[in-house]
C-alpha positions in Angstrom: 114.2 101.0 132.4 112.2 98.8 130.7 111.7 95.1 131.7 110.8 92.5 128.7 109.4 89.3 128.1 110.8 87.7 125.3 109.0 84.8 123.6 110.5 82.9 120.9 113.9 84.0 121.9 116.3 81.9 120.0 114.3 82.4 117.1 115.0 84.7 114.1 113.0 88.2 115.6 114.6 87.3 119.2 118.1 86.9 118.6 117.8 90.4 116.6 115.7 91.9 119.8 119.0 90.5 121.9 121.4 92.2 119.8 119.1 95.3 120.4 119.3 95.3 124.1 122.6 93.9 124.2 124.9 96.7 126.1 121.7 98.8 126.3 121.3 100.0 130.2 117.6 100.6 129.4 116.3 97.1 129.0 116.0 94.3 131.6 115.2 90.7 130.0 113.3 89.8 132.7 111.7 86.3 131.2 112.1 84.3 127.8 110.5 81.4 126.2 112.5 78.7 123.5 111.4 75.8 122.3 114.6 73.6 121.2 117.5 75.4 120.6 119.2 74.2 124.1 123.0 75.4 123.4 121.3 79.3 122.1 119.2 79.1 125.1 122.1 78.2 127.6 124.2 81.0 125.9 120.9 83.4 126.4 120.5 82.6 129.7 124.3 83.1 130.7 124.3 86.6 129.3 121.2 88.2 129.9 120.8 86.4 133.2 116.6 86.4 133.2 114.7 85.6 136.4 111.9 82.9 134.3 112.5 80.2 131.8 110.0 78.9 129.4 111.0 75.9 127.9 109.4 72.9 125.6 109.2 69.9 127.5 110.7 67.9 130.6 113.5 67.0 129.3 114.9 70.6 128.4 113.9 72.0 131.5 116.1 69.1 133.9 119.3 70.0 131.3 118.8 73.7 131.8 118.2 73.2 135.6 121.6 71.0 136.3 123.5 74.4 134.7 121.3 77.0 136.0 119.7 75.6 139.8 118.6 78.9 141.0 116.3 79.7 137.8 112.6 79.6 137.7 111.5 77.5 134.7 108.0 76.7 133.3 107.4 73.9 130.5 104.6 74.3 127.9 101.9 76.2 127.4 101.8 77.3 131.3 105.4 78.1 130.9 105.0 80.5 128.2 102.1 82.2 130.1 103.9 82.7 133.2 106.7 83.9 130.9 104.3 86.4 128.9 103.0 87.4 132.5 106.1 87.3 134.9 106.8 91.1 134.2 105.1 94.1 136.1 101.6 96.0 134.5 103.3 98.4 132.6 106.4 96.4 130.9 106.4 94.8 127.6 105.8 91.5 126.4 108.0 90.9 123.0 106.0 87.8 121.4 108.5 86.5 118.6 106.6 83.0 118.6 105.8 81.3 115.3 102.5 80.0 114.6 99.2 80.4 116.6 101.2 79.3 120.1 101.4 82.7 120.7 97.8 83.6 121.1 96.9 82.5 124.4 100.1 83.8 126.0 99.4 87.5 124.8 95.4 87.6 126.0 96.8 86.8 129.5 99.6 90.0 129.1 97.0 92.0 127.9 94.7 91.3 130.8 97.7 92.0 133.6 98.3 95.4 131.8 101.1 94.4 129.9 101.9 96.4 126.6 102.6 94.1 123.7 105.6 94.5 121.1 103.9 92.0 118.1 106.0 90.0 115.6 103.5 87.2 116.0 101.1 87.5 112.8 98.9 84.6 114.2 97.7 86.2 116.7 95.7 88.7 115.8 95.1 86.1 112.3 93.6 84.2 114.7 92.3 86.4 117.8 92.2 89.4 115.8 88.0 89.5 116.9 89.4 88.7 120.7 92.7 91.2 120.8 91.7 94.4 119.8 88.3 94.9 122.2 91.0 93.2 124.9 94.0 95.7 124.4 91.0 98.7 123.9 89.5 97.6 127.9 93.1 97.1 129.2 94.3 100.3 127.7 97.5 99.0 126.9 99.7 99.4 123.7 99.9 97.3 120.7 102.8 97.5 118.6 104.2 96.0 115.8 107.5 94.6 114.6 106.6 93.4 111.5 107.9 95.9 108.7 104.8 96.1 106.7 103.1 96.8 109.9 105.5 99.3 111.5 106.0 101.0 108.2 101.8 101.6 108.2 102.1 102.8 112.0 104.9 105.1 110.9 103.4 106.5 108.0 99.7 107.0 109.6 101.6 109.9 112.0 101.0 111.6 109.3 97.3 112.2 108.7 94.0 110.8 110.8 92.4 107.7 110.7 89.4 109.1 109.2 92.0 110.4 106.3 92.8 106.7 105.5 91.9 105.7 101.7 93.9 103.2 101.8 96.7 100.7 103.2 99.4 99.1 100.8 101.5 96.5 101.8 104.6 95.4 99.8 105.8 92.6 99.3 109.0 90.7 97.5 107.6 88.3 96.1 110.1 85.8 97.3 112.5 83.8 95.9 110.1 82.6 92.7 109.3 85.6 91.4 110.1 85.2 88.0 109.5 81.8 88.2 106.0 80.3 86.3 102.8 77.8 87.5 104.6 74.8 85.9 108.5 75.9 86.7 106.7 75.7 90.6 105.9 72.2 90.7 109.8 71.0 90.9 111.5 73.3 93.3 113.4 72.0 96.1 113.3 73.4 99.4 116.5 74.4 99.9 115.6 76.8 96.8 112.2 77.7 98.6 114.4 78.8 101.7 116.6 81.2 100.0 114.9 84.8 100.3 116.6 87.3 98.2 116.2 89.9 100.5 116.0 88.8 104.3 117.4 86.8 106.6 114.1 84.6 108.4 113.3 81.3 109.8 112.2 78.5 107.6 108.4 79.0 108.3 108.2 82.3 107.6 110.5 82.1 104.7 108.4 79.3 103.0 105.3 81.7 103.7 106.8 84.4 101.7 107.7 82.1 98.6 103.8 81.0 98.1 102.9 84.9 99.4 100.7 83.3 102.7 102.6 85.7 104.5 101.1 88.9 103.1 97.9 87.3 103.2 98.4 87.0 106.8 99.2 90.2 107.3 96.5 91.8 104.8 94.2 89.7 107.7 96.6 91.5 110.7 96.4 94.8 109.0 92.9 94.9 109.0 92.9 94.2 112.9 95.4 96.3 113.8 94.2 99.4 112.0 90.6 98.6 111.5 90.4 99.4 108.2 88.1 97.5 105.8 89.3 94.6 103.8 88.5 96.6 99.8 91.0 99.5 101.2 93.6 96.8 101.9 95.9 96.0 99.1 99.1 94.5 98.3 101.9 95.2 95.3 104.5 93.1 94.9 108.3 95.3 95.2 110.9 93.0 94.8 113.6 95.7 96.2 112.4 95.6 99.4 113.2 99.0 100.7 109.5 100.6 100.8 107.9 98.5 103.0 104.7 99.9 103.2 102.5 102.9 102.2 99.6 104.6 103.1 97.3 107.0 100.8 95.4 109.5 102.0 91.9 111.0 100.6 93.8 113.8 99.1 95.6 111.4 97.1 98.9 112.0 99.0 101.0 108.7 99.3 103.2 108.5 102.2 105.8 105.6 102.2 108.4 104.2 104.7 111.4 103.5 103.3 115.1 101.4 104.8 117.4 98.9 104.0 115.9 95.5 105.0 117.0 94.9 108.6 114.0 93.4 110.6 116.1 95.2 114.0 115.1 98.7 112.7 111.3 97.7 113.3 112.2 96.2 116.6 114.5 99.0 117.7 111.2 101.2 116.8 109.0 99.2 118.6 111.1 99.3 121.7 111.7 103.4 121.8 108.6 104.5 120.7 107.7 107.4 120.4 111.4 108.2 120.3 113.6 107.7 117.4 117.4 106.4 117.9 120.6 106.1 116.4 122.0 103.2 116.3 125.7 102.1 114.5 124.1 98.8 114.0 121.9 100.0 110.6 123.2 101.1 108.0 123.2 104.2 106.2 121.0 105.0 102.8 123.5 105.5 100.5 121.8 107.8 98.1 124.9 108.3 96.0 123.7 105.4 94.2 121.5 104.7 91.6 118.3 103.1 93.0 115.5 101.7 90.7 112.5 100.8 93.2 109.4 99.2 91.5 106.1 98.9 92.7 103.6 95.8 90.3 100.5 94.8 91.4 99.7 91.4 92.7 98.7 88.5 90.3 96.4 86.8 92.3 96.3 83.8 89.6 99.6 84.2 90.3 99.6 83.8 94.1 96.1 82.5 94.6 96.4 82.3 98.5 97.1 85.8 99.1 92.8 85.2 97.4 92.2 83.0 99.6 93.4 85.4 102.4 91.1 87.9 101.9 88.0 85.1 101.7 88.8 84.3 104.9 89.3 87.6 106.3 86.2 88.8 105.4 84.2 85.7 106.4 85.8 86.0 110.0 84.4 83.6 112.2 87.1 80.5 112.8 87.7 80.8 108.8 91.4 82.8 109.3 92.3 80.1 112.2 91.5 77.9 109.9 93.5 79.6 106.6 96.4 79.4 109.4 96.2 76.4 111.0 96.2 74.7 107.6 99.0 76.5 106.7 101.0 75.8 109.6 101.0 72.2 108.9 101.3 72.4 105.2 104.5 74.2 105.6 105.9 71.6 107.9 104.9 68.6 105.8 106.9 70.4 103.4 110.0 71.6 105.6 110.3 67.5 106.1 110.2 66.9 102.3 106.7 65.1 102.3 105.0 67.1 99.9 105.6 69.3 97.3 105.5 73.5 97.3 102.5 73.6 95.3 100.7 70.7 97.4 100.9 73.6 99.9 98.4 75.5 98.5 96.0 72.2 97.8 95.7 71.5 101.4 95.0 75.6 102.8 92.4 75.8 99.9 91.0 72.4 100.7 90.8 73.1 104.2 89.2 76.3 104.0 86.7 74.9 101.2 85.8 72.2 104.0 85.0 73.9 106.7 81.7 75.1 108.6 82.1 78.7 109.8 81.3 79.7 113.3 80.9 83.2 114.4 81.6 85.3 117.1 84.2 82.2 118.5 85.5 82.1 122.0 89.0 81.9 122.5 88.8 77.9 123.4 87.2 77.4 120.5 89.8 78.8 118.3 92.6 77.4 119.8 90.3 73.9 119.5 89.7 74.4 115.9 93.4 75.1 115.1 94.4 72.1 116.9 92.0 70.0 115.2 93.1 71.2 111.4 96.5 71.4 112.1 96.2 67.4 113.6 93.3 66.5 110.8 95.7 67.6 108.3 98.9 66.2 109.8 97.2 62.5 110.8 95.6 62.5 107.3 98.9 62.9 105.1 100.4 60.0 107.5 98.0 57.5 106.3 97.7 58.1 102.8 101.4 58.3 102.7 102.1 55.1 105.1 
């Protein structure tokens, strides 16, 4: 059996890891984290009966406790790290988190020994300098959920690492593809939440309509494969079936291809090395006609998948700081105070502002994203009244 921590539970990723280990006698949901989904967290907590609750605030955790007395429940940032720790050396931690909370609760998994299913980009955005050495002296497994990510682990069975020429990552493009610099500057949210392909949570889907998102994972990809930054590229594939690909230096291509259905990367994730079938995905129907295209990236086009790279290769505090910027850009715009394009204005602005530091600690990190993320919130609030 194995026994999971699940962070971000009532979240996109974790309600799709739930309906994987739903009815599945080889999982244990032994701890989970939410944030303020109460009634999905209630209904979690009924089913999957976990022994440790992470939970927001104060408040959440006295209205889970009058309906659950015997549970153990943290609050905060300690909560999530007893969460991400309350399993044996050995299990799995399943961070699901959005945004760069989820950094500080994997380095403490890592150094109990706990193997780590990712679906949390930030962190090794962020900590990619910190993660790697960590998981390398711990000798535990990284692996990811993400379907660029898992499609580049899956393909790379296929040759060795020194056989790498290069990674490619696709991408949709989102639901403004077709749409031009000046058509940008008056969509609406609701039109910036609609993905044509998948079914996310707001943050993420706002990152894939101005293309952050593959810039955040050109930045993972590098970490979690340690491959070079100029053998790192992106191509836009608005059919969303091949979700990644890896060349070789004979030339050969070798590409992962599925329906989109984030729970086949999960499902992967969780029976690795195995493969198994499961009635939930659906079949490949190749009795149809499929037209699958594959254009390069316009990076006029999407200029912060530009910045992305900037910041990958100047390392340092730089990608917290792409992120952190980010993070608060896309809520300022989830609560309709700026514009989509005015997202792009304050990551580039940030990143053109600040001092690099190398070699950072993990407190400083986690200060520096605090500090943009607050700079940039606290700033907006009194130009704007």
């Amino acid at each position: 059996m194995k026994k999971l921590a699940l962070l971000g539970a009532t979240g996109s990723i974790g309600t799709q890891v739930l309906e994987i280990v739903k009815n599945n006698p080889d999982y244990r949901i032994k701890s989970i984290a939410f944030g303020n989904n109460v009634v999905l967290g209630r209904k979690i907590i009924e089913e999957f009966q976990p022994e440790f609750v992470a939970v927001r605030n104060d408040t959440i955790k006295e209205d889970i406790f009058r309906q659950f007395p015997q549970l153990k429940i943290g609050v905060g940032e300690a909560g999530l790290i007893e969460a991400a720790t309350f399993v044996a050396p050995g299990d799995y931690l399943i961070n699901a988190l959005v945004g760069v909370l989820g950094l500080v609760p994997t380095v403490a998994a890592i150094e109990k020994g706990i193997n780590i299913l990712l679906a949390n980009k930030e962190t090794l955005v962020v900590g990619g300098e910190i993660i790697m050495p960590l998981v390398k002296k711990h000798g535990v497994m990284l692996l990811p959920i993400d379907s660029e990510h898992s499609a580049i682990f899956q393909c790379l069975h296929c040759g060795k690492k020194e056989e790498i020429s290069q990674l490619i990552l696709t991408a949709s493009g989102g639901p403004f593809l077709k749409k031009s610099r000046e058509d940008l500057k008056k969509v609406s949210l609701a039109q910036a939440l609609a993905h044509p392909n998948w079914k996310m949570g707001p943050k993420i889907t706002i990152d894939s309509a101005t293309m952050v998102n593959k810039g955040l994972e050109i930045i993972e990809a590098h970490h979690l494969f340690a491959v070079p930054y100029d053998r790192l590229r992106a191509l836009i594939h608005p059919e969303s079936i091949i979700h990644s690909l890896v060349e070789f230096t004979d030339r050969t291509v070798m590409a992962q291809m599925s329906l989109p259905d984030m729970r086949l990367p999960i499902q992967y994730a969780l029976t690795y090395p195995q493969r198994v079938a499961n009635a939930l995905f659906p079949a490949f129907d190749f009795s149809k006609g499929w037209n699958l295209h594959l254009l390069p990236m316009d990076m006029d086009r999407f200029p912060l998948v530009k910045w992305a790279y900037e910041v990958g290769r100047a390392g340092g505090i730089m990608p917290a700081v792409y992120n952190a910027a980010n993070e608060a850009a896309v809520s300022l715009f989830l609560n309709n105070k700026i514009t989509f394009l005015e997202i792009e204005k304050i990551i580039i602005q940030a990143v053109e502002n600040a001092v690099n530091v190398s070699n950072p600690s993990l407190e400083q990190l986690i200060k520096v994203s605090r500090q943009v993320n607050e700079q940039i919130l606290q700033s907006y609030e009194v130009e704007n009244g």
